[in-house]
C-alpha positions as CSV (number, residue, x, y, z in Angstrom):
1,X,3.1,14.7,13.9
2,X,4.6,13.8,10.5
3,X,8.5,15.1,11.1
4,X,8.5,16.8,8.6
5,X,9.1,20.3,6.8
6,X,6.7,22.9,7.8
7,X,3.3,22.1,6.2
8,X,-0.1,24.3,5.8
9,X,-3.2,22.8,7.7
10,X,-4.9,21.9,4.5
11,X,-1.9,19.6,3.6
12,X,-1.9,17.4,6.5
13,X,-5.4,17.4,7.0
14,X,-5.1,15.9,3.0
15,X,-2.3,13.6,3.6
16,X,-4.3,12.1,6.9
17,X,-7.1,11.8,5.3
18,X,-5.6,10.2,2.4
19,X,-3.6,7.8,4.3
20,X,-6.5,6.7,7.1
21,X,-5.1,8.4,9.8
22,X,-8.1,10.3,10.0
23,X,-10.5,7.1,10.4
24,X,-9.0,6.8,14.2
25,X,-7.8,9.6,14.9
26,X,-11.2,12.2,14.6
27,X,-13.0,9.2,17.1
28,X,-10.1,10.2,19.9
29,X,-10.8,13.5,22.1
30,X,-7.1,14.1,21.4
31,X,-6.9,13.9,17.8
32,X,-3.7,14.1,15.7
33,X,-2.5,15.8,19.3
34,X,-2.3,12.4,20.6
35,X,0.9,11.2,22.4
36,X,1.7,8.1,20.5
37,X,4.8,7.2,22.5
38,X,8.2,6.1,21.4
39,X,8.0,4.4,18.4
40,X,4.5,4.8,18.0
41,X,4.3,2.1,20.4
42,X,0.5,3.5,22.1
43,X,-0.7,2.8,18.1
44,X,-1.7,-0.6,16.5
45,X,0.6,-1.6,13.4
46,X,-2.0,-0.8,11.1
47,X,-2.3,2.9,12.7
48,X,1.7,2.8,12.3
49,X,1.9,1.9,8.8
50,X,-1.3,4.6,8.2
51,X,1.2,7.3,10.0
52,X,4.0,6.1,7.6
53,X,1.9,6.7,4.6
54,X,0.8,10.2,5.7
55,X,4.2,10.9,5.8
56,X,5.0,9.5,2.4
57,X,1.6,11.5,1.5
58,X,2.9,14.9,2.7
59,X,6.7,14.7,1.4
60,X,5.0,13.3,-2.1
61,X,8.1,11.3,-3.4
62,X,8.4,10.9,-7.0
63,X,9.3,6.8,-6.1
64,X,7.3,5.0,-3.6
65,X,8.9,1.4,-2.2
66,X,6.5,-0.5,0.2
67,X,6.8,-3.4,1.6
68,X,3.6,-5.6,2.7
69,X,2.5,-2.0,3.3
70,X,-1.2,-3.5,4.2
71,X,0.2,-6.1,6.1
72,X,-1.0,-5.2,9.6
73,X,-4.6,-3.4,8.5
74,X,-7.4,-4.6,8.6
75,X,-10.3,-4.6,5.7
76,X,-11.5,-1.0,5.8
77,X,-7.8,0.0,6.3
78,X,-6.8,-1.7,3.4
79,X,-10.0,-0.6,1.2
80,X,-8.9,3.1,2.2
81,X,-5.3,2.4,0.9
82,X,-6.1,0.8,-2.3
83,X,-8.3,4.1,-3.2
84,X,-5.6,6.4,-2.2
85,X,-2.5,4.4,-3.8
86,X,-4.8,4.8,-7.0
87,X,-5.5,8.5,-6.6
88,X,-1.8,9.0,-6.0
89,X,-0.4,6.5,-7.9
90,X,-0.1,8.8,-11.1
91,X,3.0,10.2,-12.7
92,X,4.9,8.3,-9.6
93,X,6.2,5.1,-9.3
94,X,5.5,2.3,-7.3
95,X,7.8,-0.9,-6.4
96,X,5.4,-2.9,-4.0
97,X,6.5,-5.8,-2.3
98,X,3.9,-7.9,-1.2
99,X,2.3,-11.0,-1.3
100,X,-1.4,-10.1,-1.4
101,X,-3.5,-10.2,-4.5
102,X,-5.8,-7.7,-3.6
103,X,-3.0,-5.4,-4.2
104,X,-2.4,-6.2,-7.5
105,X,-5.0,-3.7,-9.1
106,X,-2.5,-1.1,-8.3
107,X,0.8,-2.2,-10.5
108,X,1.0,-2.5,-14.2
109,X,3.9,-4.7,-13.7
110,X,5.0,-8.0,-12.2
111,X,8.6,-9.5,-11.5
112,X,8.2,-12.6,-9.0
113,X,11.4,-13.3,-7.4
114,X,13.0,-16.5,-5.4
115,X,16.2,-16.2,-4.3
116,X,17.3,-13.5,-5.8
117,X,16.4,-15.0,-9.2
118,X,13.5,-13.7,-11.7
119,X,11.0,-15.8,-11.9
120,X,8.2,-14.8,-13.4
121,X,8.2,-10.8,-15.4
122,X,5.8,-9.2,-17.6
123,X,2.6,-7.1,-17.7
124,X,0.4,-7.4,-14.8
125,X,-2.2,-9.2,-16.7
126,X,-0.2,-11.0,-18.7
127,X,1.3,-12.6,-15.5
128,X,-1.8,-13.3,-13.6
129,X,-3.2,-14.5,-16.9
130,X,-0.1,-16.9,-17.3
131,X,-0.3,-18.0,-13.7
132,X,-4.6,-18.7,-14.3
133,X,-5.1,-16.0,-11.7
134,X,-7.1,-13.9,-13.4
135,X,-10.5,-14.6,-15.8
136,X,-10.9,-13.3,-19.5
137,X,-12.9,-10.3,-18.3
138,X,-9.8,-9.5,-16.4
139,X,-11.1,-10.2,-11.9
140,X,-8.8,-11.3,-10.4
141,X,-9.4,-14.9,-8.4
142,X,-8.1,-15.8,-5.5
143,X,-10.0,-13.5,-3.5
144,X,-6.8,-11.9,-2.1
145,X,-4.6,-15.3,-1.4
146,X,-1.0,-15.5,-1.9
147,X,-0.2,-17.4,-5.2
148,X,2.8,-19.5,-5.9
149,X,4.0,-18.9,-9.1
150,X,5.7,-21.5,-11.1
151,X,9.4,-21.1,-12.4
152,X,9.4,-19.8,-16.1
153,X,10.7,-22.0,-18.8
154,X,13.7,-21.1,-20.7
């Protein structure tokens, strides 16, 4: 299922349930036997970008780059990946590209780029603090909308 290097049961049955493969998956009488097609193309994009971070999961990179990785999931999918990015998330590092707020609870840092030029960079809560994104106990507002930072001054 995951191309990759030989794994025990235990480890994919972890990495699938880590990544939310298993929340669609166990409900189908074919299970992670499923033919998914070329391309994953019999799968939604949220079940494709679960897959992907199974496989991410199982090879357990030392660097993880995502990009909108939540884009195409819906609400419970998303909930699920929060959790795991946070109970993976240590002693790796994470460059997320995205434009979602919710997903800020998982980086300790911020750079905000336009056109190739650094606009905003700091602390996480020092940028959403700067930005008035976030209250003095630290929530962060929005409720999951894209911000629009504002150029900093030299």
């Amino acid at each position: 299922m995951f191309g990759s290097r030989q794994v025990t049961e235990h480890q994919l049955n972890r990495a699938t349930s880590l990544a939310g493969v298993n929340l669609y998956a166990e409900g189908d009488s074919e299970g992670l036997d499923k033919q998914v097609g070329e391309r994953g193309e019999a799968l939604s994009r949220g079940q494709r970008q679960t897959v992907a971070l199974g496989r991410a999961i199982l090879n357990d990179p030392p660097i993880l780059l995502m990009d909108e990785p939540t884009a195409s999931m819906d609400a419970t999918t998303e909930r699920q990946f929060i959790n795991t990015m946070k109970r993976i998330g240590h002693n790796r590092t994470l460059v997320l590209i995205t434009h979602k707020m919710s997903l800020m609870k998982l980086v300790d840092r911020i750079i905000v780029l336009e056109k190739g030029r650094v606009l905003v960079d700091g602390t996480r809560d020092e940028i959403l603090a700067r930005l008035g994104l976030i209250k003095p106990n630290r929530e962060v507002m929005n409720n999951g909308k894209a911000f629009k930072p504002q150029p900093r001054r030299a």
